[in-house]
C-alpha positions as CSV (number, residue, x, y, z in Angstrom):
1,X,15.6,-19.4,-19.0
2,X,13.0,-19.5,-16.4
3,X,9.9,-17.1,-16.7
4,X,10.6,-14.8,-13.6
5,X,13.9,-14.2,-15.1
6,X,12.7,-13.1,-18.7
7,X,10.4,-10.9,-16.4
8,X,12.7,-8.8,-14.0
9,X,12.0,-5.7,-15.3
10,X,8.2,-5.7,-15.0
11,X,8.8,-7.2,-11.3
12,X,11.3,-4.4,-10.6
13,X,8.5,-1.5,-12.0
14,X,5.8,-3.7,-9.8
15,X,8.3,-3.9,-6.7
16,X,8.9,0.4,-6.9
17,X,4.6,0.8,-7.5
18,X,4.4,-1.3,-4.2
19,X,7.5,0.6,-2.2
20,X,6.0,3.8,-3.0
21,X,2.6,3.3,-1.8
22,X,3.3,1.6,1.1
23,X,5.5,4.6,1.8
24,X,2.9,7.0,1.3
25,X,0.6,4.8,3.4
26,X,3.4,4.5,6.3
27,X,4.0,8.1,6.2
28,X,0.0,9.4,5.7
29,X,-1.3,7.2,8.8
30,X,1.9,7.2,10.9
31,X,3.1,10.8,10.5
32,X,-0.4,12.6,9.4
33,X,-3.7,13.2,11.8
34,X,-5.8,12.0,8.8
35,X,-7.8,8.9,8.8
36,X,-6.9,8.4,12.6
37,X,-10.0,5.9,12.5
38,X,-8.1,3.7,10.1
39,X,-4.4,4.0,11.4
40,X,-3.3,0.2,12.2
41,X,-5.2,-1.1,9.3
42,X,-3.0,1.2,6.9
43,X,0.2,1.2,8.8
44,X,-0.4,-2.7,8.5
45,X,-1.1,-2.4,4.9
46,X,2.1,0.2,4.4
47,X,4.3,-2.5,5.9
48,X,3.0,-5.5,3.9
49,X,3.5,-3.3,1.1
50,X,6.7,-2.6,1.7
51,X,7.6,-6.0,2.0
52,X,5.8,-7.0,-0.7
53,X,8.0,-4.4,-2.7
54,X,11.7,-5.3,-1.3
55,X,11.2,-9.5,-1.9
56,X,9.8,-8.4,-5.5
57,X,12.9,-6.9,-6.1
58,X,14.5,-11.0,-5.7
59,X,11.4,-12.3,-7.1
60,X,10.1,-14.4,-4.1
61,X,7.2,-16.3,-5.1
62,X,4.9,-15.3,-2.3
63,X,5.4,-11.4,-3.4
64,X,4.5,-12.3,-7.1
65,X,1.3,-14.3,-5.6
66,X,0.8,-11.3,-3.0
67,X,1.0,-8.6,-6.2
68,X,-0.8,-10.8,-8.4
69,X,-3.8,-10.8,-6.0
70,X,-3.2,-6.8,-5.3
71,X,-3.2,-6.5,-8.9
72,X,-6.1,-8.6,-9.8
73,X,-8.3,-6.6,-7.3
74,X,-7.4,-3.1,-8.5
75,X,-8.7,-4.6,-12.2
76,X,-11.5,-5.6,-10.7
77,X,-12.5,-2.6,-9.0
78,X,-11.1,-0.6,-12.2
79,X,-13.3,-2.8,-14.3
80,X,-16.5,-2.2,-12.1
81,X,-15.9,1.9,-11.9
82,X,-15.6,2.5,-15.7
83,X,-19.4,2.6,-16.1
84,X,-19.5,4.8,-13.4
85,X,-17.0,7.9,-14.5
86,X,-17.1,10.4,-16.9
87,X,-15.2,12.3,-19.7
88,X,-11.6,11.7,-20.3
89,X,-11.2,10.1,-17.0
90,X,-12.8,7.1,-18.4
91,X,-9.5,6.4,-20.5
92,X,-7.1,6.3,-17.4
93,X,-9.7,4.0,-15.4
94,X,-9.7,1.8,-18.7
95,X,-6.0,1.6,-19.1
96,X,-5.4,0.9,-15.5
97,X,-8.0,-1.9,-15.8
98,X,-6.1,-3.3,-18.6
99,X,-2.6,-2.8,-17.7
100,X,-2.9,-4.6,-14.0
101,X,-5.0,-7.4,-15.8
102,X,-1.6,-7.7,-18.1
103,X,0.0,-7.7,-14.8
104,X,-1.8,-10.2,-13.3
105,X,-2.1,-12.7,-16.2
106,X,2.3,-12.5,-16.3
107,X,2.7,-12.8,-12.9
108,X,-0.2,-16.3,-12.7
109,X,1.8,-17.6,-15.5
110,X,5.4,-17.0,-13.8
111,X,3.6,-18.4,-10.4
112,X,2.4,-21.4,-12.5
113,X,4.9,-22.2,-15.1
114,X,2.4,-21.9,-18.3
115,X,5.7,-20.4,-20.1
């Protein structure tokens, strides 16, 4: 059984994370006067999220590269802030950091056949 297979559903929770925010992106720079400065960068972003989303949903390599990277930069940025935040917040920070390095690790070894 290939490795993408085994894996639909954490694709298919991946592909509705990515659908939502690039919805919220499309509709908070297309349909909002916030962040007017920033409008084609997130309306670009919303769209490649979007796509990103539906072709996770049929397991397109490029998406699982495309979320993979996403992924690995949100732990990154996750892992650099916990030092930085306070109180109970620190937990969520921590188990974001942790759940989209799990993420990323699965989705590099789908990309690269290490399963």
């Amino acid at each position: 059984m290939p490795a993408a297979t085994r894996h639909t559903g954490l694709f298919r929770a991946a592909a509705v994370v990515y659908l939502f925010f690039g919805l919220s992106f499309l509709w908070t720079f297309a349909f909002t006067d916030r962040y007017v400065g920033q409008r084609p960068v997130g309306l670009g972003l919303g769209v490649l999220m979007i796509a990103v989303g539906i072709f996770l949903f049929r397991r397109a390599r490029w998406a699982i590269a495309l979320s993979a990277l996403g992924t690995g930069v949100t732990c990154l940025s996750a892992t650099l802030a916990v030092p930085a935040v306070h109180g109970p917040v620190i937990l969520l920070v921590a188990t974001l950091a942790i759940v989209s390095a799990v993420y990323t690790v699965i989705s590099l070894r789908v990309l690269f056949g290490a399963e």
